[in-house]
C-alpha positions as CSV (number, residue, x, y, z in Angstrom):
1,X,28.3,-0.9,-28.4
2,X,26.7,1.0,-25.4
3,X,26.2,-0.2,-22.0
4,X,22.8,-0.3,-20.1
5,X,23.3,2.9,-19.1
6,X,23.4,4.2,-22.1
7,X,27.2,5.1,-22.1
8,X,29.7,4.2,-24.7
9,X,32.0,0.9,-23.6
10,X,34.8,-1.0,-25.1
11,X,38.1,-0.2,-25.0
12,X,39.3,-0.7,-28.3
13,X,37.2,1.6,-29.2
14,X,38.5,4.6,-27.5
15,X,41.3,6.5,-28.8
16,X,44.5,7.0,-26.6
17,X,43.3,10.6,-24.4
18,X,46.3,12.5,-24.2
19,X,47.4,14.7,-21.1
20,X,46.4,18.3,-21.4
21,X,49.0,20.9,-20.5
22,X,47.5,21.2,-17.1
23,X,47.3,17.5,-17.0
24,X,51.4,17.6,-17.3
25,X,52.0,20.0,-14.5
26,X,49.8,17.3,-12.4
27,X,51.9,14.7,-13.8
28,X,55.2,16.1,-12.5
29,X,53.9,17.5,-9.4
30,X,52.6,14.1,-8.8
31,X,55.3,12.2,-9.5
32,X,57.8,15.0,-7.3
33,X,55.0,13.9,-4.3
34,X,55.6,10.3,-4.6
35,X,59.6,10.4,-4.5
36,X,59.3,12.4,-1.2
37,X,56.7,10.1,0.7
38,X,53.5,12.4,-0.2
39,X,51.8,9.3,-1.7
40,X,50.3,11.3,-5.0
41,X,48.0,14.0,-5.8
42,X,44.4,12.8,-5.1
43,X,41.4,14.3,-4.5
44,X,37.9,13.0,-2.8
45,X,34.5,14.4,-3.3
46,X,31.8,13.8,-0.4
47,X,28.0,13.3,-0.8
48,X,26.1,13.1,2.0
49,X,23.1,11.4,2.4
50,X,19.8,10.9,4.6
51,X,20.4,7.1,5.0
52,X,22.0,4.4,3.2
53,X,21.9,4.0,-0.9
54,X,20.3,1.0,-2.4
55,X,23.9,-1.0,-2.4
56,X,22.9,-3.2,-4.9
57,X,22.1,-0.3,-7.7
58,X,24.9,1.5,-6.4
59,X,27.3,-1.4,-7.1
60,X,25.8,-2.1,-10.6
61,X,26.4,1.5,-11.4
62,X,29.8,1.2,-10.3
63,X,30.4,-1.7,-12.4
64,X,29.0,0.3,-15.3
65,X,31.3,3.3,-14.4
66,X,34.1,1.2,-15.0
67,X,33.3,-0.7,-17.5
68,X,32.1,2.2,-19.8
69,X,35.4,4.4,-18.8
70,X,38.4,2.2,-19.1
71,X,40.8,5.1,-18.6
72,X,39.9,4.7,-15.3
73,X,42.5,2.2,-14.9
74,X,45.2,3.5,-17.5
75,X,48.3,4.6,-16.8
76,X,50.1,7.5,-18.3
77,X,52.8,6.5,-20.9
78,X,55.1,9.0,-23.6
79,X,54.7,8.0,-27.3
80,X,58.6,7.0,-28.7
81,X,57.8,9.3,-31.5
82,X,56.2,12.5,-30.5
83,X,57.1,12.3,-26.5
84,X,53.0,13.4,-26.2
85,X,52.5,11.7,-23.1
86,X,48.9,9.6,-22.9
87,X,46.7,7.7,-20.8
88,X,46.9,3.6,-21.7
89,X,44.3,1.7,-20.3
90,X,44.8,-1.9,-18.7
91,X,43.5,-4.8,-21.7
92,X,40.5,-5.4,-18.7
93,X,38.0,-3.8,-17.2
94,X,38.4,-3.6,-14.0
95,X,36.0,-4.1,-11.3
96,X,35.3,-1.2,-8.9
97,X,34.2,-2.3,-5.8
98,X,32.3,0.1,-3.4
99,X,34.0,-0.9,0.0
100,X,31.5,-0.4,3.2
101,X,32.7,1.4,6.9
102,X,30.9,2.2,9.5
103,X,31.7,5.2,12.9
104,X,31.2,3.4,16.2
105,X,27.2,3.9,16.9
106,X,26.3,3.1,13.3
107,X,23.9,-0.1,13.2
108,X,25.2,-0.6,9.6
109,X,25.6,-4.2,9.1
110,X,28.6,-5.9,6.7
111,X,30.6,-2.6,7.5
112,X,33.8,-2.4,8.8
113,X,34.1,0.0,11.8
114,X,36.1,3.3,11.7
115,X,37.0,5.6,14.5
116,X,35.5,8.6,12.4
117,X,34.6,9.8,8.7
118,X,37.4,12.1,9.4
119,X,40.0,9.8,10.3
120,X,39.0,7.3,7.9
121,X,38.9,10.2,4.9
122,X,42.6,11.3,6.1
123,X,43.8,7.5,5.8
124,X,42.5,7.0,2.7
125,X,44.3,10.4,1.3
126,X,47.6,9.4,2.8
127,X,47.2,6.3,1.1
128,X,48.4,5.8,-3.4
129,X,45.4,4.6,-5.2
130,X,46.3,0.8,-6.3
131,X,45.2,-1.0,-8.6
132,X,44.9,-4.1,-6.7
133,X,41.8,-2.1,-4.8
134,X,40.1,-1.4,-8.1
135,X,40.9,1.0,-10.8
136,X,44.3,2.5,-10.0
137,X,42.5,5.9,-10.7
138,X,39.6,6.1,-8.7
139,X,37.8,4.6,-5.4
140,X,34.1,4.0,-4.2
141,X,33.4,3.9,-0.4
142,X,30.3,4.4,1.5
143,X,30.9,5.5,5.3
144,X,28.0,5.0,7.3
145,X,27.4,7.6,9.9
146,X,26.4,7.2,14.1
147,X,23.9,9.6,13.2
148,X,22.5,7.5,10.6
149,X,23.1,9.4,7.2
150,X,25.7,8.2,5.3
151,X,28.5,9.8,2.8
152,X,29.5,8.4,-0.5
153,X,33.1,8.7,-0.8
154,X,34.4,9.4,-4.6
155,X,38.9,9.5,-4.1
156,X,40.1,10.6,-7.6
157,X,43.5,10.6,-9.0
158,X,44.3,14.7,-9.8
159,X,45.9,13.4,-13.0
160,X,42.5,12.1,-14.4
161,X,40.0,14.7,-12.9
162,X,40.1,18.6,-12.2
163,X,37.4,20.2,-9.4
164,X,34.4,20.3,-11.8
165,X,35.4,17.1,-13.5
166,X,35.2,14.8,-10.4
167,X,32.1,16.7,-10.3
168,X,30.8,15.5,-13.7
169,X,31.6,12.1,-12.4
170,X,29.7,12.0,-9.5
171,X,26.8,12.7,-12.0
172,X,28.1,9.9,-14.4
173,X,28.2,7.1,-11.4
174,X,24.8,8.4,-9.9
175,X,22.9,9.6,-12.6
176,X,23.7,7.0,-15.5
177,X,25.0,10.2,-17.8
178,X,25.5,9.5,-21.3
179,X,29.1,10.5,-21.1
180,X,32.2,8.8,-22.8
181,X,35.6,8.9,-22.8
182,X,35.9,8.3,-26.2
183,X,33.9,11.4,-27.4
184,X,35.7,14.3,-28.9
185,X,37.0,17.0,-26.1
186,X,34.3,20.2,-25.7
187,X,37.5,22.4,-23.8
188,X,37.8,25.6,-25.9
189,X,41.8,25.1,-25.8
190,X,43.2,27.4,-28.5
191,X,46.5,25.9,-27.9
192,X,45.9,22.7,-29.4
193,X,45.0,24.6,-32.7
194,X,47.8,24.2,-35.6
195,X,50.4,27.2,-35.0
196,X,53.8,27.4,-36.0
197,X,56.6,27.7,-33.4
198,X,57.6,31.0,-33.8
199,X,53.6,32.1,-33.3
200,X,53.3,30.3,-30.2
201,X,56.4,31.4,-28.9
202,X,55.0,34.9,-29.3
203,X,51.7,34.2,-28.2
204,X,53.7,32.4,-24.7
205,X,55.8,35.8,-24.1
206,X,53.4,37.7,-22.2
207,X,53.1,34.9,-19.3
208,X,56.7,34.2,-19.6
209,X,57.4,37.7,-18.9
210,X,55.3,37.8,-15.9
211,X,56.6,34.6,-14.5
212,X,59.9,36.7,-14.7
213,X,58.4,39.4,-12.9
214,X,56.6,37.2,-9.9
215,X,60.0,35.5,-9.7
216,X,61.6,38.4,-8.2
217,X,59.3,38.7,-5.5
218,X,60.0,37.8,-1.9
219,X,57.2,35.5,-1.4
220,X,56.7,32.3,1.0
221,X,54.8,29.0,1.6
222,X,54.0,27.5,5.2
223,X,55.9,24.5,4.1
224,X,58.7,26.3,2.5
225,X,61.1,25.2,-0.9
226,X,62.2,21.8,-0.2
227,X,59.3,18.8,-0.5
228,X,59.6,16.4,2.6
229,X,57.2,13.6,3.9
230,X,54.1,14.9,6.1
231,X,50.3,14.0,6.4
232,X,47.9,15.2,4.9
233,X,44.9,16.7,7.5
234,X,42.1,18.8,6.6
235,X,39.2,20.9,8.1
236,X,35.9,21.6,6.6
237,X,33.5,24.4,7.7
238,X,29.8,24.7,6.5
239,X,27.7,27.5,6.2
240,X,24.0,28.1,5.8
241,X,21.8,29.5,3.1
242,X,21.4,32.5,5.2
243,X,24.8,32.8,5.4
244,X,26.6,32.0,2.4
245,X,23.5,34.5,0.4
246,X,25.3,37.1,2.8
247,X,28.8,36.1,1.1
248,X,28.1,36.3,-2.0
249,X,26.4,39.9,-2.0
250,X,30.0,40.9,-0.2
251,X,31.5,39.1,-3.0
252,X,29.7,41.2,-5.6
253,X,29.7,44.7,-3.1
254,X,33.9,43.9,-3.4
255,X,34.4,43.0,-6.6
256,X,32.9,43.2,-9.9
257,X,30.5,40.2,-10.4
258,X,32.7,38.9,-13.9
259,X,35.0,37.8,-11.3
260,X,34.0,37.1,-7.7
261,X,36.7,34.9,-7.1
262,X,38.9,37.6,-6.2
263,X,37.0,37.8,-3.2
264,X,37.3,34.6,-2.3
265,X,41.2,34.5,-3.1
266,X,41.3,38.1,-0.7
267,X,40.1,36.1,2.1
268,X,42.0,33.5,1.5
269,X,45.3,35.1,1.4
270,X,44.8,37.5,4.5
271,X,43.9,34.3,6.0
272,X,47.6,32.9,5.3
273,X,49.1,36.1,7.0
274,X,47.5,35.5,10.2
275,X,49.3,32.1,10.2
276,X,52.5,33.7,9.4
277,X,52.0,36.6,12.0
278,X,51.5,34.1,14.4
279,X,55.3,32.8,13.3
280,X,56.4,36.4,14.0
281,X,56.7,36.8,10.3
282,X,55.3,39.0,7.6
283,X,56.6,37.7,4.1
284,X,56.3,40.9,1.5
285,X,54.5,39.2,-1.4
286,X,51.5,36.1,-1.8
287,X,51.7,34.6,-5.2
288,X,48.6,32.7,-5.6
289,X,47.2,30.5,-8.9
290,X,44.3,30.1,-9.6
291,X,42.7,28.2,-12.2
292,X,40.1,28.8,-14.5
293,X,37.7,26.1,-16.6
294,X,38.2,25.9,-20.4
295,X,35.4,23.5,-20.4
296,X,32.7,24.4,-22.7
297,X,29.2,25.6,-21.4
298,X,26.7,23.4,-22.8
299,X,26.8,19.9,-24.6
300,X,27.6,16.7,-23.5
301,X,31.0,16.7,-21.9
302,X,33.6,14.1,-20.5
303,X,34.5,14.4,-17.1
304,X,38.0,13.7,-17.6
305,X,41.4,16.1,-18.1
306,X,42.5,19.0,-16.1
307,X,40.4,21.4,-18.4
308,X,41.8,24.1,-17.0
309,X,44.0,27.4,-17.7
310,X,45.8,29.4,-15.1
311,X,46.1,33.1,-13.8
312,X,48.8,34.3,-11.3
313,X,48.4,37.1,-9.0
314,X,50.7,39.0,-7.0
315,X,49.1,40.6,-3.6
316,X,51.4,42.8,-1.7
317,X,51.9,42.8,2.0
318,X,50.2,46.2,2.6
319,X,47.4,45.0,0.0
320,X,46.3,42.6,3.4
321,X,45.8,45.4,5.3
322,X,42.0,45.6,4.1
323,X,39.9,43.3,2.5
324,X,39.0,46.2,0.5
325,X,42.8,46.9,-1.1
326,X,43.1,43.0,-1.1
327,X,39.7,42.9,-3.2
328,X,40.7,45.3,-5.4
329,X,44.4,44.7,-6.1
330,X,43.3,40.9,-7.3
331,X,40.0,42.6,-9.5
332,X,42.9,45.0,-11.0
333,X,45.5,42.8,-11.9
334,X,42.8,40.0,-13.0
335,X,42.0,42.9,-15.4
336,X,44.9,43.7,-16.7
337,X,45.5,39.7,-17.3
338,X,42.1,39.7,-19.5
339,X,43.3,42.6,-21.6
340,X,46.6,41.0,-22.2
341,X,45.3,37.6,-23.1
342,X,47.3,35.5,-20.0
343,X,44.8,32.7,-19.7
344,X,45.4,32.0,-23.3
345,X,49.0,32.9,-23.3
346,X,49.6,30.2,-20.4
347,X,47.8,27.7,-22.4
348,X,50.4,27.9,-24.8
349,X,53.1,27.8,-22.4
350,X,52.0,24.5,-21.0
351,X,51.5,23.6,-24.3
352,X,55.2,23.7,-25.1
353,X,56.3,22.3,-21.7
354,X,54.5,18.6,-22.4
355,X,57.1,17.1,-23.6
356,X,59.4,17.9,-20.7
357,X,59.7,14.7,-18.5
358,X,58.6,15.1,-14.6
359,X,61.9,15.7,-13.5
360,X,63.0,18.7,-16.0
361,X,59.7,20.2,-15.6
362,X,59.5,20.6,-12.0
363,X,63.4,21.7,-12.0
364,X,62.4,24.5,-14.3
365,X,59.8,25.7,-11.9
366,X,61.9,25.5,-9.2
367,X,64.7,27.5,-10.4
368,X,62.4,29.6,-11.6
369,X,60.6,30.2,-8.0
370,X,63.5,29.1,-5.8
371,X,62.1,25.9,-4.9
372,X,58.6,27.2,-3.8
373,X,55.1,26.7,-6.7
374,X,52.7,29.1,-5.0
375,X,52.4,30.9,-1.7
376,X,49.2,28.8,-0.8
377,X,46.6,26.2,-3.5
378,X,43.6,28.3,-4.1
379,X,40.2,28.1,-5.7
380,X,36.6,28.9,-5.9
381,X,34.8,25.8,-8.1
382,X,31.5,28.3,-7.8
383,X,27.9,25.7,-7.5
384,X,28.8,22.2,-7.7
385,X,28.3,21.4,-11.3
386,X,25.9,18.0,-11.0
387,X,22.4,18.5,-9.5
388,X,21.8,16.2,-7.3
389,X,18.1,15.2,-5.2
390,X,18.1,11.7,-4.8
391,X,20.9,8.8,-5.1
392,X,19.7,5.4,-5.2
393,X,16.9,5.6,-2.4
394,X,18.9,8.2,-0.6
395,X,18.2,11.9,-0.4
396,X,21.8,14.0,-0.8
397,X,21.6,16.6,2.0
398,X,25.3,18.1,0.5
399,X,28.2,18.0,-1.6
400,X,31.7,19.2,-1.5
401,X,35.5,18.4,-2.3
402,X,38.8,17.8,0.0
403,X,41.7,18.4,-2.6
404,X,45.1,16.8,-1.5
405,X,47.9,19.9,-1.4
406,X,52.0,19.1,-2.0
407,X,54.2,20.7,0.4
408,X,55.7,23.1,-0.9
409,X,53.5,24.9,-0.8
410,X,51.6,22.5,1.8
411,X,48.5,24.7,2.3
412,X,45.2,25.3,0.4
413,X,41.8,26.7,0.6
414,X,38.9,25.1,-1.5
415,X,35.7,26.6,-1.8
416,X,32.5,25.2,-3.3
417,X,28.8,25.9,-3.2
418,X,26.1,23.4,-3.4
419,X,22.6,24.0,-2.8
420,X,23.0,27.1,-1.2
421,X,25.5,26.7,1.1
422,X,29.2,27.4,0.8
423,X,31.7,25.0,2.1
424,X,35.2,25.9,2.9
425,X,38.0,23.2,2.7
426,X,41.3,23.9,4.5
427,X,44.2,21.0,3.7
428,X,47.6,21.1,5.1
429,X,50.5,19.0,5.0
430,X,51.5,18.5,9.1
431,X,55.1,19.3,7.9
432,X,53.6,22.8,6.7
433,X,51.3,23.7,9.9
434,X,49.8,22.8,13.3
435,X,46.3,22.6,13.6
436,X,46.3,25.6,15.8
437,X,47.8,27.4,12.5
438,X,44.6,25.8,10.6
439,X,42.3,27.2,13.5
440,X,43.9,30.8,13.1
441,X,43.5,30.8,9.3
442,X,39.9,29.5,9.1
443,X,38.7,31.5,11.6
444,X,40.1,34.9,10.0
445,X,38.6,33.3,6.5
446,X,35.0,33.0,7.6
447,X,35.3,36.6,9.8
448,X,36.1,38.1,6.1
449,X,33.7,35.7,4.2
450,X,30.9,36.6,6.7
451,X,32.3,40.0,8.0
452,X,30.9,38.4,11.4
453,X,33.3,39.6,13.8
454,X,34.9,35.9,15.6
455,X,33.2,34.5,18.9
């Protein structure tokens, strides 16, 4: 049966959707968060808007949402057989309210006031989604602004939704979409292809070996090993047209234009030195992930999973001298990683690690990285994968993302690009950094985005 919208409904209808391999790293990571008072991995994407959306055709459209998508309130659960763990969705729809705030100065009426969108945004982030608010995987707020624009608040359980998923949502909720969660997967995941053990094992080796090898290097986080409680904070800076046009012809002057994002991951990490020079420290290595979409171009496609495969690099303390050797040690070794099949190979390996409940799976990674997961979150979603004009009345004036970060590492930099105009998201966790720390790194980030020299 299909829904007004035009979107599949009815969840007996839709098949158990099993956890990808990246979707098992969340898992554990998530679950690691929660026993040390980090509340969960969550995510929020921000629209903003002219003026305030037609509520009543935004609520109907979140009613629709949720009751085309009933994953949206499933829980994850391991089958007794096959220990494959899947999403099981409640026997009811739920509804999913879109709750109403409003920044002193707003003339919103039936809002309930805030101090600021920032404040508010941080609260809600520091908060576990629940299902007692809605779905227990996703939440709908509108914050009203003292300017009088307004910002439509997606937060998204990490588990259910990667970077260009929540932003396939988005377009579900505000477009109508005719997406389902019951239609057959369009990743190009070459693990999930029949393979004996022995193949897989030898198609895993080559990541394997270079986990070995990045395991030996001395490299840090701002947080440091051991997980601990701390809030999550977050700064967002804005660029123009004029401005992010003159980033990405650096991008392509720097590095070859099949992979800009080592660029973008060059300026990110000499921004983390600064931090640490500021500590009197200089750690010798930055190990950095940084995923990369297996979702297929083209076609209808769901907008849940963590369709994603990962690439580790290694940059070298005297790499940050430049951003030019910074540039092109990640273009070289992202190289090297194509010709050797990595993304693929590390498909396989998280593969084989599904099965492993949270607790063994993060203990592997730990003793394989002494306690730390990366130097720093990293990545560079590229344009924001929805076009949006107009939402329910409203004109959308921008777009972007504030990703949650786990400490370790307790740091990341988020990039995005809608309309034009880059945004760069920093997140830390307040046991990893001060905000004078977050001031030092985006500062040096946008003087090596722009190559403006700072105020």
């Amino acid at each position: 049966m299909t829904s007004p919208a035009g979107v599949v409904s009815g969840a007996s209808a839709t098949p158990p959707l099993r956890l990808t391999g990246a979707d098992c790293f969340i898992l554990a990571l998530d679950r690691i968060m929660r026993r040390n008072g980090q509340h969960g991995l969550n995510g929020q994407t921000h629209v903003l808007l002219d003026g305030a959306p037609d509520p009543e055709a935004l609520q109907a459209a979140a009613t629709r949402l949720a009751a085309a998508f009933p994953v949206l309130n499933a829980k994850v659960s391991r089958s007794f057989l096959t220990l494959v763990p899947a999403w099981k969705p409640a026997r009811q729809s739920p509804a999913l309210p879109v709750r109403c705030w409003r920044e002193p100065g707003s003339n919103a009426l039936d809002a309930i006031e805030t101090p600021s969108l920032r404040e508010w945004a941080e609260n809600i982030l520091n908060r576990p989604l629940v299902a007692r608010e809605g779905c227990r995987n996703l939440r709908l707020d509108v914050v009203f602004l003292a300017d009088g624009k307004a910002v439509l608040v997606l937060t998204w359980a990490h588990l259910l939704f990667d970077g260009k998923g929540a932003e396939l949502l988005v377009g579900a909720l505000l477009q109508n979409e005719p997406l389902s969660a019951d239609q057959p997967r369009t990743s190009k995941n070459p693990a999930e292809a029949p393979m004996s053990l022995r193949k897989r094992f030898a198609t895993a080796k080559p990541v394997v070996e270079r986990f070995f090898t990045l395991a030996r290097n001395k490299y840090r986080s701002l947080s440091g090993p051991h997980p601990r409680p701390g809030l999550l904070r977050f700064i967002i800076k804005k660029l123009d047209e004029n401005q992010t046009a003159g980033v990405q012809n650096r991008a392509c002057d720097f590095t070859s234009p099949l992979f800009n994002a080592a660029f973008y991951l060059a300026c990110a990490a000499r921004a983390h030195r600064q931090a640490f020079l500021s500590r009197g420290e200089d750690p010798p290595h930055y190990v950095v992930s940084i995923p990369v979409q297996i979702r297929r171009k083209g076609g209808a496609t769901t907008p849940f999973q963590n369709c994603v495969t990962v690439l580790f690099f290694c940059l070298k303390r005297e790499d940050l001298d430049s951003l030019e050797t910074a540039a092109a040690a990640a273009q070289t070794q992202f190289e090297e990683m194509m010709r050797n099949r990595l993304d693929t190979s590390f498909l396989h390996v998280l593969e084989m690690m599904k099965l492993l409940p949270a607790p063994f799976y993060m203990r592997f990674v730990g003793h394989q990285f002494a306690g730390e997961i990366t130097s720093f979150f990293h990545s560079f979603t590229g344009n924001f994968a929805v076009p949006l004009d107009e939402v329910f009345g409203a004109k959308v004036l921008d777009a972007h993302h504030i990703p949650a970060v786990s400490a370790p590492p307790g740091s990341g930099l988020f990039m995005g690009i809608f309309k034009g105009r880059l945004s760069v998201t920093f997140s830390w966790r307040e046991n990893a950094s001060s905000e004078k720390e977050a001031g030092i790194i985006t500062d040096h980030l946008l003087r090596d985005l722009t190559g403006d020299p700072l105020p």
